[in-house]
LUMTI-833909 format. One record per residue (C-alpha): residue number from 1; residue in one letter; x, y, z. Coordinates in nm, 3 decimals. Layout:
BEGIN
seq;type;px;py;pz
NUM;A;X;Y;Z
...
END
This chain:
BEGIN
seq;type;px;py;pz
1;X;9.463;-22.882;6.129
2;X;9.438;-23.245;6.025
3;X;9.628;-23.327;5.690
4;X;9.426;-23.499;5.460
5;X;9.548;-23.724;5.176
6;X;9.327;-23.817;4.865
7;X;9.392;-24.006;4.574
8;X;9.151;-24.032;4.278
9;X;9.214;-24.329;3.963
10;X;8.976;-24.463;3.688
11;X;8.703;-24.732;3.823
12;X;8.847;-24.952;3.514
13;X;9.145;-25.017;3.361
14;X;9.227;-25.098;3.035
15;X;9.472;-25.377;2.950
16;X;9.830;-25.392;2.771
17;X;9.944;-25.596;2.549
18;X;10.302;-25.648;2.471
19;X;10.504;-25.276;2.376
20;X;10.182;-25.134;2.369
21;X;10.126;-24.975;2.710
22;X;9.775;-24.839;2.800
23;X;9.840;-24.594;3.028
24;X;9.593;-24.549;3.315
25;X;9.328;-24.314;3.215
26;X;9.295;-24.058;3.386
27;X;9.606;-24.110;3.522
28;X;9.614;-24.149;3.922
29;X;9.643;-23.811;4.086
30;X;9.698;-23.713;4.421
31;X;9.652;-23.427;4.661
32;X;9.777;-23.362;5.029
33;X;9.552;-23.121;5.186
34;X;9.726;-22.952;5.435
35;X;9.554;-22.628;5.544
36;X;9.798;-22.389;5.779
37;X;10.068;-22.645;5.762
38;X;10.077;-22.598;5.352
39;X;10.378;-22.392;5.382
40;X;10.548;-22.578;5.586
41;X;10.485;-22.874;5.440
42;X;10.604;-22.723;5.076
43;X;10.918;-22.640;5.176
44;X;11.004;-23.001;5.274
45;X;10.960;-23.141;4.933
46;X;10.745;-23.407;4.979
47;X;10.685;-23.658;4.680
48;X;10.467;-24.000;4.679
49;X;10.556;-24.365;4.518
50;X;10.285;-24.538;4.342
51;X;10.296;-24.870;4.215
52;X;10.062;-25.132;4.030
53;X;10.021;-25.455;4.324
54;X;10.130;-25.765;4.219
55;X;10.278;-25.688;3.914
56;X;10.662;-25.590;3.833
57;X;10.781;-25.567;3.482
58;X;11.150;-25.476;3.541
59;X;11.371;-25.231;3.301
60;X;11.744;-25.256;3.221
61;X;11.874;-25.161;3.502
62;X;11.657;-25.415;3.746
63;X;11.422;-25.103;3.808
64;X;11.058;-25.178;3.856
65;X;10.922;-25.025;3.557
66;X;10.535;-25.047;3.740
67;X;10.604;-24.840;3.964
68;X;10.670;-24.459;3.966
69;X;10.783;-24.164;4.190
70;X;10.664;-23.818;4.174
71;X;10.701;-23.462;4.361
72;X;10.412;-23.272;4.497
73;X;10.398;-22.946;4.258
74;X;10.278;-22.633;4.481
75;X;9.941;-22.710;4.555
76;X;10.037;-23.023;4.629
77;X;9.971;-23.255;4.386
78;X;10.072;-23.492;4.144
79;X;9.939;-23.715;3.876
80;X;10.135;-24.058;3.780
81;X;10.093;-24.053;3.366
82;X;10.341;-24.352;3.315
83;X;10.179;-24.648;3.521
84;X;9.953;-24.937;3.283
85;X;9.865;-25.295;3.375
86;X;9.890;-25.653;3.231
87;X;9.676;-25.825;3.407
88;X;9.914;-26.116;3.448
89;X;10.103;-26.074;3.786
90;X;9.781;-26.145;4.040
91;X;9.582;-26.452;4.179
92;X;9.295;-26.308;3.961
93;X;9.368;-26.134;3.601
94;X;9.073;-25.914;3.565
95;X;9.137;-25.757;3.927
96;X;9.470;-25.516;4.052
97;X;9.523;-25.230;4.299
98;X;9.700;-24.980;4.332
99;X;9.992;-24.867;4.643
100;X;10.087;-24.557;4.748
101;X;10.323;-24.395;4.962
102;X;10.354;-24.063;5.087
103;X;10.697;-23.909;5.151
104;X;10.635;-23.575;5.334
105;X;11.034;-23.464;5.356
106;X;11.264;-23.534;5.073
107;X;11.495;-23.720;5.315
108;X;11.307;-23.935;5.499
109;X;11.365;-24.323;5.436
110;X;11.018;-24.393;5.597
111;X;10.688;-24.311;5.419
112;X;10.446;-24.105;5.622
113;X;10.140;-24.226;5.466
114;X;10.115;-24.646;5.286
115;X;9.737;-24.712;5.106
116;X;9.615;-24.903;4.894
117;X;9.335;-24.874;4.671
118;X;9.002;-25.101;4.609
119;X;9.014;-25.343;4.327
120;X;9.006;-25.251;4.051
121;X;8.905;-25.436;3.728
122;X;9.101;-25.492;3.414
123;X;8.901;-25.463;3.066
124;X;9.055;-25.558;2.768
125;X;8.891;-25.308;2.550
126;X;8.604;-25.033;2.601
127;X;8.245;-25.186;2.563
128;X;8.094;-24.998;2.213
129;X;7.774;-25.159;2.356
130;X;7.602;-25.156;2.626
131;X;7.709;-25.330;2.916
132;X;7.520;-25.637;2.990
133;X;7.282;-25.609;3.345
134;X;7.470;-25.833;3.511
135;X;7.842;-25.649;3.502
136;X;7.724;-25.347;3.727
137;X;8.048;-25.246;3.714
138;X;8.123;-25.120;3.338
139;X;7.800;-24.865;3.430
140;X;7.815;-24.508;3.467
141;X;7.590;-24.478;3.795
142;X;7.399;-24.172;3.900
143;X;7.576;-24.002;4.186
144;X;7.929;-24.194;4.073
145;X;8.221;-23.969;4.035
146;X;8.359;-23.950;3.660
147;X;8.619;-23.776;3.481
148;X;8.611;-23.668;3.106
149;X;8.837;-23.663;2.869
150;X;8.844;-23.510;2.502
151;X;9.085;-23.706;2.238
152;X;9.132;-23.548;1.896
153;X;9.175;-23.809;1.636
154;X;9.230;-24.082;1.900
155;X;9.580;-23.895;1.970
156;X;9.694;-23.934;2.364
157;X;9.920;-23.603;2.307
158;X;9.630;-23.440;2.242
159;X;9.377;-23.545;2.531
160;X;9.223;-23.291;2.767
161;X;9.046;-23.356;3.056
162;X;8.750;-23.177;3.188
163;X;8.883;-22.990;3.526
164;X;8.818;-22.681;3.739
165;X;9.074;-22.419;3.699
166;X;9.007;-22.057;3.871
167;X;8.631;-22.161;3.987
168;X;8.541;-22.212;3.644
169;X;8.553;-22.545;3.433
170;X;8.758;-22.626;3.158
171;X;8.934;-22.837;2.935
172;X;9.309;-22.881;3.016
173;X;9.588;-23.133;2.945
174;X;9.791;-23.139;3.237
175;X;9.557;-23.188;3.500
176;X;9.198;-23.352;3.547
177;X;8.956;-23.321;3.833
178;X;8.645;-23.521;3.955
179;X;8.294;-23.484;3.889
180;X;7.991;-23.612;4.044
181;X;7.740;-23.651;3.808
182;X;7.348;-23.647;3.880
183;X;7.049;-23.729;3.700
184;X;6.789;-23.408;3.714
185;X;6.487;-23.647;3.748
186;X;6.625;-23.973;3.893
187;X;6.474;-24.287;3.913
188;X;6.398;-24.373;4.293
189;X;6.662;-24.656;4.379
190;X;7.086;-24.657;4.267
191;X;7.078;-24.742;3.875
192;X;7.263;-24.610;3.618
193;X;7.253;-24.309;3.455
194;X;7.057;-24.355;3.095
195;X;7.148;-24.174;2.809
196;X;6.898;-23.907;2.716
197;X;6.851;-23.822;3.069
198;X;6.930;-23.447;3.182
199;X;7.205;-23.436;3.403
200;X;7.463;-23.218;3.596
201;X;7.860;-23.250;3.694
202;X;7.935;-23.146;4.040
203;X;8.320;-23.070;4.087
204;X;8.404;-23.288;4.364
205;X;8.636;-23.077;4.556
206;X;8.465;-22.733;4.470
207;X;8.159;-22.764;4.467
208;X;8.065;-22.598;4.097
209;X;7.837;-22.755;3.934
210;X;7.726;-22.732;3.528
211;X;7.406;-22.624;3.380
212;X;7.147;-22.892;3.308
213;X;7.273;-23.101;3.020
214;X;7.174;-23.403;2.811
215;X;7.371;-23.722;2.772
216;X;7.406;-23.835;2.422
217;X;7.586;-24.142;2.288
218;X;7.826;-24.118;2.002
219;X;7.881;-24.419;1.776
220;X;8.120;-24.428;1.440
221;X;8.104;-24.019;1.464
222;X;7.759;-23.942;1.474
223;X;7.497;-23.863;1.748
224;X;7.166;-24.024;1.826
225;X;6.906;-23.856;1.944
226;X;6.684;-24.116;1.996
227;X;6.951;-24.337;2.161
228;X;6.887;-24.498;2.497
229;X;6.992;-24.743;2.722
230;X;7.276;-24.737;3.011
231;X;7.607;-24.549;3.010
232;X;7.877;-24.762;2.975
233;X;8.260;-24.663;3.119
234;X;8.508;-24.538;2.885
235;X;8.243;-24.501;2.599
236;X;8.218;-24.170;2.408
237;X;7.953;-23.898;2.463
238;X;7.857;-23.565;2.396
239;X;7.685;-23.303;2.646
240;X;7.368;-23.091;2.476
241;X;7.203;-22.771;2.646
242;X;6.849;-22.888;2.661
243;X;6.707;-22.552;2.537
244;X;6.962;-22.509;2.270
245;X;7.003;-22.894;2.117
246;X;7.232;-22.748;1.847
247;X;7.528;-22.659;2.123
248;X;7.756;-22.884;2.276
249;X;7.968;-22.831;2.550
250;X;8.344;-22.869;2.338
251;X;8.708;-22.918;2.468
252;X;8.778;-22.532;2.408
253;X;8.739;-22.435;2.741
254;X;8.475;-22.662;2.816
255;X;8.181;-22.454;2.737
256;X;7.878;-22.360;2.568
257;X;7.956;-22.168;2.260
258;X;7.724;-22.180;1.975
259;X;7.896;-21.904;1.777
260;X;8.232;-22.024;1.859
261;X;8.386;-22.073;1.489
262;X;8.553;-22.448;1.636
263;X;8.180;-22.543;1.711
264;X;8.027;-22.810;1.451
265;X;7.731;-22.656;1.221
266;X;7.431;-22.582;1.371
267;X;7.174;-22.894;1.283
268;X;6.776;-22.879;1.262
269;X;6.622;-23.048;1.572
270;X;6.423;-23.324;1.377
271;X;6.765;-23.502;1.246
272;X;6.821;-23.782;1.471
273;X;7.173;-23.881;1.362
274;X;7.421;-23.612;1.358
275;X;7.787;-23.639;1.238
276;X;8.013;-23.466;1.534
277;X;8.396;-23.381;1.552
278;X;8.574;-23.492;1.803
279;X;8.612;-23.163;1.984
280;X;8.300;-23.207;2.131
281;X;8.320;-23.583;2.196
282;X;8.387;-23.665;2.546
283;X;8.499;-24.010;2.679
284;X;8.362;-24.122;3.044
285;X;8.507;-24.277;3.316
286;X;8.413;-24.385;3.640
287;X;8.667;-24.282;3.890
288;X;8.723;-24.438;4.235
289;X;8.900;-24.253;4.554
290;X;9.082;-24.354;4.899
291;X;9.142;-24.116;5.151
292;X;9.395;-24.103;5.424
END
């Protein structure tokens, strides 16, 4: 059986400035698929080098602190937490990829696998409004892979990302997976997905998929009901049942819990603005993939 190599990152990503490092978000992950050579392929202790193209920031000891190396845990994966950008080391600023290279065996010198991803753009700062026409590329677009992530007090120890764990989704924090998400009632050509529009999540590599849900946007804590208008990347949602308006899918577990004692206070259907904690704030991101 063929061995397949994936790696997912964030469509966008957010620039540093100085000592303060914006890590990639969601960080990078990879996964070897392997099938009946899994085993086999475990035992040799593979690992994979990533690094940020055109751009080397070096540490104390001359080592290339844009670059990092990690080990394949046992279902053979890895995420790279520790890699950001400064959008100063390429021809073009607002543009960088991403290399990668597979090590199968623990010994070898040689990668196995070399990629590198798309372009990908640079932002200096998430868009609290919505993305101008022209800039396709800071939308959310219907049938676009996402990930989502859930940040308590704007904290980056606490984030947890939405991810499929036992065929069931749920909030975690050290691992993320990829969603496809798709408008219920979509328009007839590519466009982006608009908030107030039903939608579901489609786990990429399983196949579950979420109940119907509505996309909301949040703005300064609260939640308009009335809001529409594009979805912009790395702006902050939250997901209502369309039956039950007053439940939100939250970071506990990642589900619909209306008695859960975490869950905000239940709120009559004719207020349009609705204070929300962060626990059932999500922040979306387009995510891109390359395949070996």
């Amino acid at each position: 059986q063929m061995t397949t190599i994936r790696c997912w990152h964030g469509a966008i990503a957010q620039k540093s400035y100085g000592i303060e490092k914006r890590y990639l978000c969601p960080p990078p992950m990879v996964h070897v698929s392997a099938g009946v050579n899994a085993k086999q392929i475990r035992a040799e202790q593979p690992h994979v080098t990533m690094s940020v193209i055109h751009e080397k920031v070096t540490g104390p000891q001359g080592e290339n602190l844009m670059e990092q190396d990690c080990s394949l845990d046992d279902n053979l994966k890895c995420s790279f937490r520790n890699l950001h950008v400064t959008g100063t080391g390429s021809d073009s600023s607002k543009l960088f990829k991403l290399g990668l290279q597979v090590y199968l065996n623990k010994h070898s010198t040689m990668p196995t696998a070399i990629m590198d991803s798309n372009p990908i753009p640079i932002i200096s700062k998430p868009s609290k409004k919505t993305a101008k026409a022209g800039n396709a590329s800071c939308f959310i677009l219907n049938g676009m892979s996402v990930s989502l992530l859930n940040r308590i007090n704007a904290q980056t120890v606490r984030t947890k990302y939405m991810a499929v764990d036992n065929n069931a989704i749920c909030a975690k924090i050290g691992s993320w997976s990829s969603f496809t998400i798709k408008m219920v009632k979509p328009p007839p050509a590519p466009s982006p997905v608009l908030y107030g529009s039903e939608i579901v999540l489609i786990n990429d590599l399983t196949g579950i998929m979420t109940d119907r849900l509505i996309i909301r946007k949040v703005e300064n804590g609260k939640v308009s009901r009335s809001g529409s208008g594009p979805v912009s990347q790395m702006q902050k949602i939250v997901l209502e049942h369309p039956d039950r308006e007053d439940e939100m899918m939250n970071e506990d577990e990642a589900e619909f819990n209306g008695q859960n004692n975490s869950m905000p206070r239940r709120v009559a259907r004719s207020q349009d603005s609705v204070a929300v904690d962060d626990f059932v704030c999500w922040t979306i991101a387009g995510i891109g993939m390359y395949i070996y």
